[in-house]
C-alpha distance (Angstrom), angle and dihedral (degrees) to the residues before:
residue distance angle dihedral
X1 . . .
X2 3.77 . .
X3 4.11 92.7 .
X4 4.53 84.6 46.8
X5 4.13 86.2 50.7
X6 3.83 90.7 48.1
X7 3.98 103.9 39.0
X8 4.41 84.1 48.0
X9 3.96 77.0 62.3
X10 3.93 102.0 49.8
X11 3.60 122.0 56.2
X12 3.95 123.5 -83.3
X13 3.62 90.6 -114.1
X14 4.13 113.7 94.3
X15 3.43 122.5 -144.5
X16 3.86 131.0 149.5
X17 4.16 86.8 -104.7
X18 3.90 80.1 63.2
X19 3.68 105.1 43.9
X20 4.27 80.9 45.5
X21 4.04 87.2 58.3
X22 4.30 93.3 46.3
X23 4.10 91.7 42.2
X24 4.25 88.1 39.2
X25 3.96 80.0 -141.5
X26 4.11 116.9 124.7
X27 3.89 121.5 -97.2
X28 3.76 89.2 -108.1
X29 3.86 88.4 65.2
X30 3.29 94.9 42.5
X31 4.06 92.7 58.0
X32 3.58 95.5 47.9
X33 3.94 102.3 48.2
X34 3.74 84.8 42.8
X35 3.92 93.1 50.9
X36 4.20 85.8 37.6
X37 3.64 93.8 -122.4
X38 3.89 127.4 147.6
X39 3.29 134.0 -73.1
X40 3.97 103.6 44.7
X41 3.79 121.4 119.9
X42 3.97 106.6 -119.9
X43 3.76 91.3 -122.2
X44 3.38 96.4 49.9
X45 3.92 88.4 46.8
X46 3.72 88.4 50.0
X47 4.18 88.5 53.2
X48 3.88 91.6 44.8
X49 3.72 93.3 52.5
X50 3.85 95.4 46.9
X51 4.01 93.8 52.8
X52 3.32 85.2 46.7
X53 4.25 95.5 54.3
X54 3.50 88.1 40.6
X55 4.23 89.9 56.5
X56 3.99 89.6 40.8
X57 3.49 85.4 -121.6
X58 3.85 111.6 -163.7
X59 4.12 118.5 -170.8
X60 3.88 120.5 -121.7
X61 3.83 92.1 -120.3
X62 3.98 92.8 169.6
X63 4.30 88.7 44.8
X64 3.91 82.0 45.8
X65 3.98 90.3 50.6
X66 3.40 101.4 44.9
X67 4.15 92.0 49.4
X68 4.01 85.5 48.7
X69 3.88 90.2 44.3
X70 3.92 82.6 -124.6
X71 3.84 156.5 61.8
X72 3.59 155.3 -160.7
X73 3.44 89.9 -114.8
X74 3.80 125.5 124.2
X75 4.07 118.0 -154.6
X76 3.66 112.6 -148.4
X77 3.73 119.0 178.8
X78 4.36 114.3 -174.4
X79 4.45 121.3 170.1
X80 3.38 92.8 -131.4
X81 3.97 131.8 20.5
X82 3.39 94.7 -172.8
X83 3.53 99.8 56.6
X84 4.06 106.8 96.5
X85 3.68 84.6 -128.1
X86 3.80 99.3 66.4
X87 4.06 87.4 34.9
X88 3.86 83.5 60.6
X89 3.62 95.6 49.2
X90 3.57 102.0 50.1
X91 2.91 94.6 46.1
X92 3.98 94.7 64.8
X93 3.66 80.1 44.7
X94 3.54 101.2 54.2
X95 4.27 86.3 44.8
X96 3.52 98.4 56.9
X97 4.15 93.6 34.7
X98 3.68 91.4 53.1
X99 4.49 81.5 48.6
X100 3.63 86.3 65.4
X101 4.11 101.0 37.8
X102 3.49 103.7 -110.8
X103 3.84 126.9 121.1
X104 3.59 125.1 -127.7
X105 3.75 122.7 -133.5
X106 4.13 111.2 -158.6
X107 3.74 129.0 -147.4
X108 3.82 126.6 -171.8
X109 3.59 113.9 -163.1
X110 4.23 99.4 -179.5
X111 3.73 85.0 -133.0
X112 3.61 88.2 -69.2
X113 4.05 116.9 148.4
X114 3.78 95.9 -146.1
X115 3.77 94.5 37.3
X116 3.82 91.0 56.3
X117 4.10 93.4 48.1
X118 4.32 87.5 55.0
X119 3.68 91.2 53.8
X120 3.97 97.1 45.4
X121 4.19 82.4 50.2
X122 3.62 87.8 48.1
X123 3.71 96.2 50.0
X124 4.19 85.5 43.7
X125 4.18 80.6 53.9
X126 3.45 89.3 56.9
X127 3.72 102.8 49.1
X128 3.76 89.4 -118.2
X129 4.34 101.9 -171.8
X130 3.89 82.8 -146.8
X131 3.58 151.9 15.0
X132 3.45 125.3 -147.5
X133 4.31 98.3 -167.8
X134 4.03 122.0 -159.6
X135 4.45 90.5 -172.7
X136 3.64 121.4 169.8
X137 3.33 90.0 -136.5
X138 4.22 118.9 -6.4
X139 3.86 111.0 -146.1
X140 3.93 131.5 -163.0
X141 3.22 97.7 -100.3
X142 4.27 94.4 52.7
X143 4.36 83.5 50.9
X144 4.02 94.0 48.6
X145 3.73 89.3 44.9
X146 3.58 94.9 59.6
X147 3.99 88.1 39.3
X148 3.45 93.6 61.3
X149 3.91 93.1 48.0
X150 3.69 85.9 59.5
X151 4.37 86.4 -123.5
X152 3.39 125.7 160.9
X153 4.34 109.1 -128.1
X154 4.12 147.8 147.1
X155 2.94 134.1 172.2
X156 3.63 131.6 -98.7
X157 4.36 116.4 -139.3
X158 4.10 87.5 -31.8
X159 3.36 129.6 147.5
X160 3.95 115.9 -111.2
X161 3.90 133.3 -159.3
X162 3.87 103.5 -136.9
X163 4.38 88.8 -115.3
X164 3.91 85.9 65.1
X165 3.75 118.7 116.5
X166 3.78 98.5 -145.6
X167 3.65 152.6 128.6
X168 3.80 115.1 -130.2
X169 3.40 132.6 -169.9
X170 3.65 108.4 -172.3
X171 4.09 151.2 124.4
X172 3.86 130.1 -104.6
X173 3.66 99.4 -105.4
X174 3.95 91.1 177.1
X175 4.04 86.4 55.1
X176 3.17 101.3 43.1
X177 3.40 98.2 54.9
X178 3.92 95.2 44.1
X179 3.64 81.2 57.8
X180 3.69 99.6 55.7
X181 3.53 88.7 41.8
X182 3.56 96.0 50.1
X183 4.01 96.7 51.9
X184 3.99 82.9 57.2
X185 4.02 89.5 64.9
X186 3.74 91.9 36.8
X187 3.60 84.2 61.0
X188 3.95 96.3 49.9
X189 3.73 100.7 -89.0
X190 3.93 113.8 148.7
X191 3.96 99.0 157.7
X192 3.97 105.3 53.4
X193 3.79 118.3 167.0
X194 3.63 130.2 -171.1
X195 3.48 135.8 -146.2
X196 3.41 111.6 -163.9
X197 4.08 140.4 152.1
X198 3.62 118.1 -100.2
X199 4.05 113.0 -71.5
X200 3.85 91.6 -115.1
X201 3.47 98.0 125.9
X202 4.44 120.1 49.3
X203 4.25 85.5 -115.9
X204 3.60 90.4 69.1
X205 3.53 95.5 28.8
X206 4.16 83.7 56.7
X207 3.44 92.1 47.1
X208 4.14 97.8 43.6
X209 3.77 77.5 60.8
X210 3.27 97.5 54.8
X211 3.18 96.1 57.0
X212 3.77 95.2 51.0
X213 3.73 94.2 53.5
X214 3.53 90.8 54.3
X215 3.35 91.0 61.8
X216 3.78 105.1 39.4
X217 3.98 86.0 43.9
X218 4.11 82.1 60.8
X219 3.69 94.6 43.8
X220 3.86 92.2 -109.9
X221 3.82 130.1 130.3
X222 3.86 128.8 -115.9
X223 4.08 88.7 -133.7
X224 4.04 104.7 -156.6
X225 3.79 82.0 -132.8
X226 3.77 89.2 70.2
X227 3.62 101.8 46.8
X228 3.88 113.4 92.2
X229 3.67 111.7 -172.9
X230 4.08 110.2 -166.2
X231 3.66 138.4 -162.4
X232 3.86 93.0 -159.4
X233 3.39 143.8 -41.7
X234 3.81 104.7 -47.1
X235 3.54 91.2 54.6
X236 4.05 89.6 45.2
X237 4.11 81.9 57.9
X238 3.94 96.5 42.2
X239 4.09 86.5 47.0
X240 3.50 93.9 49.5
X241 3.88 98.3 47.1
X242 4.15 85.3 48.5
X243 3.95 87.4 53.6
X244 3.67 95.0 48.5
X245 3.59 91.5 41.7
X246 4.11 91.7 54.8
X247 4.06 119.7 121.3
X248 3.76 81.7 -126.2
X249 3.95 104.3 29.7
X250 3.54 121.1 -172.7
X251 3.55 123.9 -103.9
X252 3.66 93.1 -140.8
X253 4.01 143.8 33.1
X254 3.28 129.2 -165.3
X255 3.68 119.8 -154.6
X256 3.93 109.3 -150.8
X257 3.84 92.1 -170.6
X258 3.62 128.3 48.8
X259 3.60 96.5 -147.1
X260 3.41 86.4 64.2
X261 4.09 98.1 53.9
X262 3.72 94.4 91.5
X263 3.79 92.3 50.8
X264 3.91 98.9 56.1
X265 3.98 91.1 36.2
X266 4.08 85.9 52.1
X267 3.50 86.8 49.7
X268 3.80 107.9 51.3
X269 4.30 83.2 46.6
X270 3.76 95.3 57.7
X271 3.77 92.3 38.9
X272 4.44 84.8 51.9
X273 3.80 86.3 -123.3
X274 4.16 100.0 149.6
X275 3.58 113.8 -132.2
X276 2.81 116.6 -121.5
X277 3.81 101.0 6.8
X278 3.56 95.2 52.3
X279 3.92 95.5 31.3
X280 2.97 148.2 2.7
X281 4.12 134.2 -118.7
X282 3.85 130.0 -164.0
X283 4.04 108.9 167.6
X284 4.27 117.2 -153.8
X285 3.75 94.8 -131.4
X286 3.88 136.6 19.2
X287 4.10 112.5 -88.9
X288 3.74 118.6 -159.7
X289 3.60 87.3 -114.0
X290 3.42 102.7 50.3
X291 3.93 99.1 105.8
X292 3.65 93.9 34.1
X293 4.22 96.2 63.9
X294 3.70 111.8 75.4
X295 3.09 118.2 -96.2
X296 3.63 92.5 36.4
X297 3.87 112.4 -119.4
X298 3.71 126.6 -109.8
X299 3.94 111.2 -125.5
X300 3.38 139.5 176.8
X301 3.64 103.8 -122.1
X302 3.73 126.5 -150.7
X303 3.52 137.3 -167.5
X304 3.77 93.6 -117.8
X305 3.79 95.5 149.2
X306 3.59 87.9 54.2
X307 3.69 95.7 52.4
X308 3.92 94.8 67.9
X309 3.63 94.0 40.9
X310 4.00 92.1 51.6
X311 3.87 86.3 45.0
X312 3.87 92.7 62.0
X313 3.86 91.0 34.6
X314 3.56 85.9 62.5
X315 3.91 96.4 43.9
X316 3.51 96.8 48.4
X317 4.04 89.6 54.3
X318 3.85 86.2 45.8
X319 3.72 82.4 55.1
X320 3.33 88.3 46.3
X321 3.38 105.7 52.7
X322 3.96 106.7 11.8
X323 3.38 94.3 -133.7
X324 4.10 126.7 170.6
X325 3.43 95.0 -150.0
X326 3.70 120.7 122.9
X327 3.84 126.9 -148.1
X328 3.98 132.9 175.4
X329 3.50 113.0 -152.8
X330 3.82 122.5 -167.0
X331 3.68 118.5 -158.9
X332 4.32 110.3 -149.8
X333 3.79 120.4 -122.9
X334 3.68 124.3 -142.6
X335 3.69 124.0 -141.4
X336 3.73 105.6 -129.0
X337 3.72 107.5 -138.2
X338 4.32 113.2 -148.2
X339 3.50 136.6 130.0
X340 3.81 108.7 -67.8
X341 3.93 88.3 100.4
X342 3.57 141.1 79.3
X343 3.63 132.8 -162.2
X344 3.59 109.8 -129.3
């Protein structure tokens, strides 16, 4: 009752000038039991942290950052937070940031150029320690930027030009797709289409060459008639039904996107095409669903979770140590194995 009588008097605001006036102890003492530093009796700590429950009092952290020039804040920048892909990753991210005590901050640029350069000032705004940057496609003048603000940052699955300064946590899209092509020969497959997004950005450029390597590495052609570049998923389902509906179909497709699995698999059902005794289906990626359709899809798994909790792994030891050293780390992919295709 006596703390309710006394906080009706002060204003509903809380600060620590407030909590000071309830406890009668100086604003001094009030910081330092409320930041659990030395030096405070554990009574008076005890009172201090009750006045300041009963005012709801919530610290500044951003005021606190920018008088300490930093804080325990964690930038993350992704293109596109709906995609299961980003999900994935921050949420490794957000697991091994929340490990270590600090509190991530998220930007989603959409894939869009300017879009991504106001959330890396916005992060800079708020004093972020470190930047953990998904870019479509980082430039000099991004890296020299956050050189000159003296902040730690990598970059997470981004293309880099080889005069970058960077660490990069990443996957070998151009592998990884060779070797999901390459288990589609190995099982028979001659006629392999793909249906994949426009190259715009260097991951599907990397994995569009894939592909072809797989093929000219088995002595087979990349037939224009088998490429299917789509805008989205509509076209993915209007590509697929013209493959399928070919004089001389492929036996295989290779989806270079996850999000466009369900398209191409919806497809080839309303068309009657049998998967996979009709066709075949091997997915880039590893969609929620892909063990719940019968026949289970084959993917190419990656270790997406374990990208974002690498990438802030690797900050906080930057942090740690303020090292200049640079390191690219590239996570494997596994081939998942089902039922999706048939040996010809």
């Amino acid at each position: 009752m006596l703390y309710s009588r006394r906080i009706c008097e002060i204003h509903k605001k809380s600060t620590l000038k407030k909590i000071a006036q309830i406890t009668s102890k100086s604003v001094n003492t009030v910081s330092r039991a409320l930041n659990n530093k030395d030096g405070v009796a554990e009574h008076t700590r005890e009172s201090i942290l009750r006045a300041a429950q009963a005012l709801n009092y919530r610290p500044n952290l951003i005021a606190r950052g920018m008088r300490q020039k930093r804080t325990d804040l964690i930038g993350i920048l992704v293109q596109e937070i709906s995609n299961p892909f980003f999900t994935r990753m921050l949420q490794g991210a957000e697991e091994e940031a929340n490990r270590a005590g600090m509190t991530v901050l998220i930007g989603d640029s959409k894939g869009i150029a300017e879009k991504e350069q106001e959330h890396i000032n916005t992060f800079l705004s708020y004093h972020c320690c470190g930047l953990a940057l998904c870019l479509i496609s980082p430039t000099s003048e991004q890296v020299n930027e956050l050189k000159r603000d003296h902040v730690n940052y990598l970059m997470l699955d981004a293309p880099l030009k080889k005069d970058l300064d960077c660490d990069r946590i990443c996957i070998d899209n151009e592998r990884d797709s060779f070797t999901a092509v390459d288990y589609l020969i190995r099982c028979g497959h001659r006629r392999i289409a793909i249906v994949s997004p426009k190259p715009h950005t260097t991951t599907m450029q990397e994995r569009f060459s894939g592909y072809k390597r797989a093929l000219q590495s088995n002595s087979l052609d990349d037939s224009p008639e088998l490429i299917r570049i789509c805008e989205g998923k509509d076209e993915a389902y209007q590509a697929s039904l013209d493959l399928t509906g070919q004089r001389n179909a492929p036996t295989a497709i290779y989806v270079a996107k996850q999000s466009l699995g369900l398209s191409v698999i919806s497809a080839c059902m309303n068309a009657g095409v049998r998967i996979p005794e009709d066709i075949s289906i091997v997915i880039f990626g590893e969609p929620d669903w892909a063990t719940v359709f019968r026949p289970r899809i084959t993917c190419m798994q990656r270790q997406v979770t374990e990208i974002g909790r690498l990438g802030i792994r690797r900050l906080l030891e930057k942090m740690k140590h303020q090292t200049n050293d640079f390191r690219k780390i590239v996570l494997d992919s596994h081939l998942m194995i089902r039922d999706s295709v048939k040996e010809i």
